[in-house]
N, C-alpha and C positions, 0 to 999 in steps of 0.2 A: 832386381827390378824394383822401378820407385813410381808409385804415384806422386806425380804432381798436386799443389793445390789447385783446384779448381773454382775455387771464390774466391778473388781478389778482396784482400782486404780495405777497409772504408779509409777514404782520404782525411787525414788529421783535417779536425776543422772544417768538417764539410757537416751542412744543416742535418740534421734527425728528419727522416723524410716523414711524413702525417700518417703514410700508407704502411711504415714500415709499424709504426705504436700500434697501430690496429691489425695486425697481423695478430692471430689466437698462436696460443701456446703449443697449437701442433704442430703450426706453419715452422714457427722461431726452431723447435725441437728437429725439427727434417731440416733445415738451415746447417744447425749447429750439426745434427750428426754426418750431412753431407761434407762439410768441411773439414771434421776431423778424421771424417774417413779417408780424405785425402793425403792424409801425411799417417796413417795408422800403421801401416808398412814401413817409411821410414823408422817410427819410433818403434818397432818390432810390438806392435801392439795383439798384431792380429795372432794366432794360434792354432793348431788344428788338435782335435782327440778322436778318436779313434772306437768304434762300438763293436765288439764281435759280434758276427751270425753264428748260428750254431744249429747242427743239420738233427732236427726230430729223429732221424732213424739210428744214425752211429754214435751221436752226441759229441762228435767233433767239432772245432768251429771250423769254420769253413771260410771266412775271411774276414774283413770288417771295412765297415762303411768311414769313410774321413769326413766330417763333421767341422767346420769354422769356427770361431770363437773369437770375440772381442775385449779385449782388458782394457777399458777406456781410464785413462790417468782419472777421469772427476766422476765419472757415472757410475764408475764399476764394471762388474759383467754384464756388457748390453747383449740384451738377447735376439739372435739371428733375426728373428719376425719384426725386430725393428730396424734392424739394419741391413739386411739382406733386399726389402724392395727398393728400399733409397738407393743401391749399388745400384741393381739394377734400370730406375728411371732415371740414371744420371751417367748410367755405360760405366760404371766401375767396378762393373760386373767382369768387366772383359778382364783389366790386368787383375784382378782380385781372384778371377777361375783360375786364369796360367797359373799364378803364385802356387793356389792350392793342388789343382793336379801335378807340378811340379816337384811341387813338396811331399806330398802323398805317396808320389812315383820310389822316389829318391830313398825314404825313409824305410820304404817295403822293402826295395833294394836292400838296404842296410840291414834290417832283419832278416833277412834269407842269407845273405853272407856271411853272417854271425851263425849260420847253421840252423836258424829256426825256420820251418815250415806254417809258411804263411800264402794260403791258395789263391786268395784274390784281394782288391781293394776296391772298394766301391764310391765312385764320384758322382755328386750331382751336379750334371750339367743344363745353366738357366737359358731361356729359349735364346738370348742375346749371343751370348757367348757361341752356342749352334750354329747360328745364324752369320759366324762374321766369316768372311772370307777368308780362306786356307784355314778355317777350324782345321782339316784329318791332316792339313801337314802339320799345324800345330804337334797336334797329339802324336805322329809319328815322329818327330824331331824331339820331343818331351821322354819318348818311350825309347831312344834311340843316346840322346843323353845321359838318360838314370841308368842305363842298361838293364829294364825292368823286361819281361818279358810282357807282347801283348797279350796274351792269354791272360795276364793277373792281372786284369784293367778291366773293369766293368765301369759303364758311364752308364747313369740312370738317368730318363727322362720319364717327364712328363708326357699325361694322356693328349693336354691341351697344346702341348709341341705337335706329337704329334700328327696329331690331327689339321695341323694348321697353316703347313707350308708347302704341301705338293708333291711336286718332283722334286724341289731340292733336298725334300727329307729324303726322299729314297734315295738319291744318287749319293748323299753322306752317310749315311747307313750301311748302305752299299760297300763302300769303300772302306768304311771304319769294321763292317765283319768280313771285308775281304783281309784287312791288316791282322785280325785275328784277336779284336779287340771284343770284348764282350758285352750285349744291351741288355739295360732293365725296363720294364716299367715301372715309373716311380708313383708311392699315391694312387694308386689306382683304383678306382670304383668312385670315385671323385668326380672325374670328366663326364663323356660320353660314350661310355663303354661298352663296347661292339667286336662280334666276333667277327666280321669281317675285316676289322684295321688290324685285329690282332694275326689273321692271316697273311695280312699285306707286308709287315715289319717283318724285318729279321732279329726281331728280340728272343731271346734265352731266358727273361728272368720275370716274373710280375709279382712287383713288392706289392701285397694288400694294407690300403689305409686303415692308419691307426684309430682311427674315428670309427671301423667299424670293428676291431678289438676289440674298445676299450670294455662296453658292454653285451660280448658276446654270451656271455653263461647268464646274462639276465634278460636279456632284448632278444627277442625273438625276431623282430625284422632284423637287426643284426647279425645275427647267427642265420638266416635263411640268406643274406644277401652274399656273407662270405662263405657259406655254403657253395655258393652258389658260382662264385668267382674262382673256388680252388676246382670246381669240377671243370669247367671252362678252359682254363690253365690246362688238367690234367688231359684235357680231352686233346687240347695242341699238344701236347709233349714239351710244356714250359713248366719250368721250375717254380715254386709258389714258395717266396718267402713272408708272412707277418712281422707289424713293424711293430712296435708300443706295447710290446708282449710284459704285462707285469708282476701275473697273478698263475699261479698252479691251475687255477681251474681253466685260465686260457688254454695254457700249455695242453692240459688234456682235450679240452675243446679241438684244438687244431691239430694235436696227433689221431684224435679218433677221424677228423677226415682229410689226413694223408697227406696233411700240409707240409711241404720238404723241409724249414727252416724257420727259426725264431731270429728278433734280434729285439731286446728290451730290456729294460731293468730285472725282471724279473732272473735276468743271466748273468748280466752286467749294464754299470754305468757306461758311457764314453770316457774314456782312458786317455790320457797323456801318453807321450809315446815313450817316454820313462817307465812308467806305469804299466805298461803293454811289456815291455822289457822285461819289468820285473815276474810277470804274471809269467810269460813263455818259459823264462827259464824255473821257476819254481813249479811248473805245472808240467814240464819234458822231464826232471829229476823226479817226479813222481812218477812220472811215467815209467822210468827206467825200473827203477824201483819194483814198482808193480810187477813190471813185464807185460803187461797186458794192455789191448786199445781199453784209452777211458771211454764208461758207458754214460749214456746220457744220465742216470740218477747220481753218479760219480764225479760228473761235470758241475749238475745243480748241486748238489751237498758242498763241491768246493765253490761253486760262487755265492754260496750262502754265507758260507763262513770269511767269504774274501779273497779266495785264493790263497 
C-alpha cells in the first residue's frame, strides 16, 4: 500500500505568493510534515515497536501494544504528537492505520509460528479511521489475511470516540466483539468519564492515563483519582491496565490496589521487532532452564539488567 503525495508541487517560475512569507513557522513545519508524510511509506520511512504489558499478579507479559515511529531522512525521529494530528486532519490517518494494523497482525503471526507465545496485540484506533465505512470488514479481512487469530487483537479507543458518535459506535462494537476481537479504553480519566457509558460498551480493557501515574506516590489527587478508576473497572469486571508505569514505587502503588497490568519503562522500552525476538527467545531458554513460571520480581530483576 502507497500513499500518494498530496501537495502538488509549486510550478517552476511561478511568483512567491505575499501570504505564503507570512506564514509563522508552525504553519511552514505542518506543510512540510504533511508532505513528506505522503510518500514516508513509499520511502519505508515509517516503523512500528512494540511495548510489553506485563500482568502485576503472575509477572507474565501478557501482550504488547504496537506503537508508530517515523525516521524522517532531515528531521530525524519525529515524534508521534507531531505527526500523528497532521495524519489525522489531512485523512492519512486512514492508509497509515491499515498499514499499521496490518503490519502488527502479520508480525504477531510470525512470532507464534516461530513457537513463541504471544497473548495479544494492542492497536490504537483514531476516531477517523473508526469512522470510515467498512472499518469491521476492514479488520476482518486484515485478520483473515495474517491468519492472526481475533482473540489476539485488542483495538483501543478513546473516551472522546466514544462518546461521540451514537449508534454507529455500538453497531461497530457490536460487530467487532461479535468477530471476537478485543476493546480497550484508551487514556482514560482524560474524557468524560462515566459509569454509565462504561455499561453501555462492550469493552474488556480500561488503560489508566499516564498523566495520573506519573505522580501517583506524591499527588494525592492522583493516587485518589486512580484510586478510584481501578475500583470502577473492578466493580464492572474490566481489566485495569496502567500506562507510563516508570518507578517501583508506582509498581507498588498499583499492586496494593489490584491493578491487573503494567506497561512502561519501568519493565521495558518499545522494542523493535528484532529486539522482541531477541528478548522471547533469551527469556523462554531461561525459562526452560529454570523450569519454573517466571515471577513477577524475576521478570523485573531481568528487565533491569536488559534481558
Amino acid at each position: 500500500m502507497q500513499m500518494r503525495l498530496c501537495i502538488a508541487p509549486k510550478t517552476a517560475g511561478a511568483p512567491r505568493s505575499d501570504s505564503l512569507l507570512m506564514m509563522n513557522a508552525d504553519v511552514v513545519e505542518r506543510l512540510k510534515i504533511e508532505n513528506d508524510l505522503c510518500l514516508s511509506m513509499e520511502r519505508n520511512e515509517l516503523f512500528l515497536v512494540y511495548q510489553p504489558q506485563l500482568s502485576l499478579t503472575t509477572g507474565n507479559v501478557t501482550g504488547f501494544e504496537c506503537l508508530i515511529r517515523w525516521q524522517h531522512p532531515e528531521m530525524g525521529l519525529v515524534p508521534p504528537n507531531r505527526f500523528i494530528p497532521v495524519a489525522e486532519s489531512s485523512r492519512l490517518i486512514i492508509p497509515m492505520g491499515e498499514w499499521v494494523l496490518r503490519t502488527s497482525c502479520a508480525q504477531v503471526r510470525k512470532w507464534q509460528d516461530a513457537g513463541h507465545r504471544i497473548p495479544s496485540i494492542a492497536v490504537n484506533v483514531s476516531a477517523i479511521q473508526f469512522r470510515q465505512e467498512g472499518f469491521c470488514e476492514l479488520v476482518k479481512t486484515i485478520l483473515k489475511d495474517t491468519g492472526l487469530a481475533p482473540k489476539c487483537l485488542e483495538l483501543e479507543l478513546t473516551e472522546s470516540l466514544l462518546l461521540s458518535s451514537g449508534d454507529l459506535i455500538f453497531s461497530v462494537l457490536a460487530e467487532l466483539k461479535k468477530m471476537g476481537v478485543k476493546l480497550a479504553i484508551d487514556d482514560f480519566g482524560t474524557g468524560y468519564s462515566s459509569l454509565s457509558y462504561l455499561r453501555q460498551f462492550p469493552v474488556s480493557k480500561i488503560k489508566i492515563d499516564g498523566s495520573f501515574i506519573k505522580d501517583i506516590s506524591e499527588n494525592p489527587d492522583d493516587a485518589a483519582i486512580t484510586t478510584a478508576i481501578i475500583d470502577m473497572g473492578k466493580a464492572l469486571n474490566l481489566k485495569m491496565i496502567a500506562e507510563c508505569v516508570e518507578t517501583e514505587a508506582q509498581v507498588s502503588f498499583l499492586q496494593a490496589r489490584r491493578c491487573d497490568e503494567i506497561q512502561g519503562y519501568y519493565f521495558s522500552k518499545p522494542l523493535i521487532a528484532e529486539e522482541v525476538e531477541q528478548r522471547l527467545v533469551a527469556y523462554e531458554a531461561r525459562s526452560r532452564a529454570a523450569d519454573k513460571t517466571p515471577t513477577l520480581e524475576l521478570e523485573m530483576e531481568k528487565a533491569a539488567v536488559g534481558l
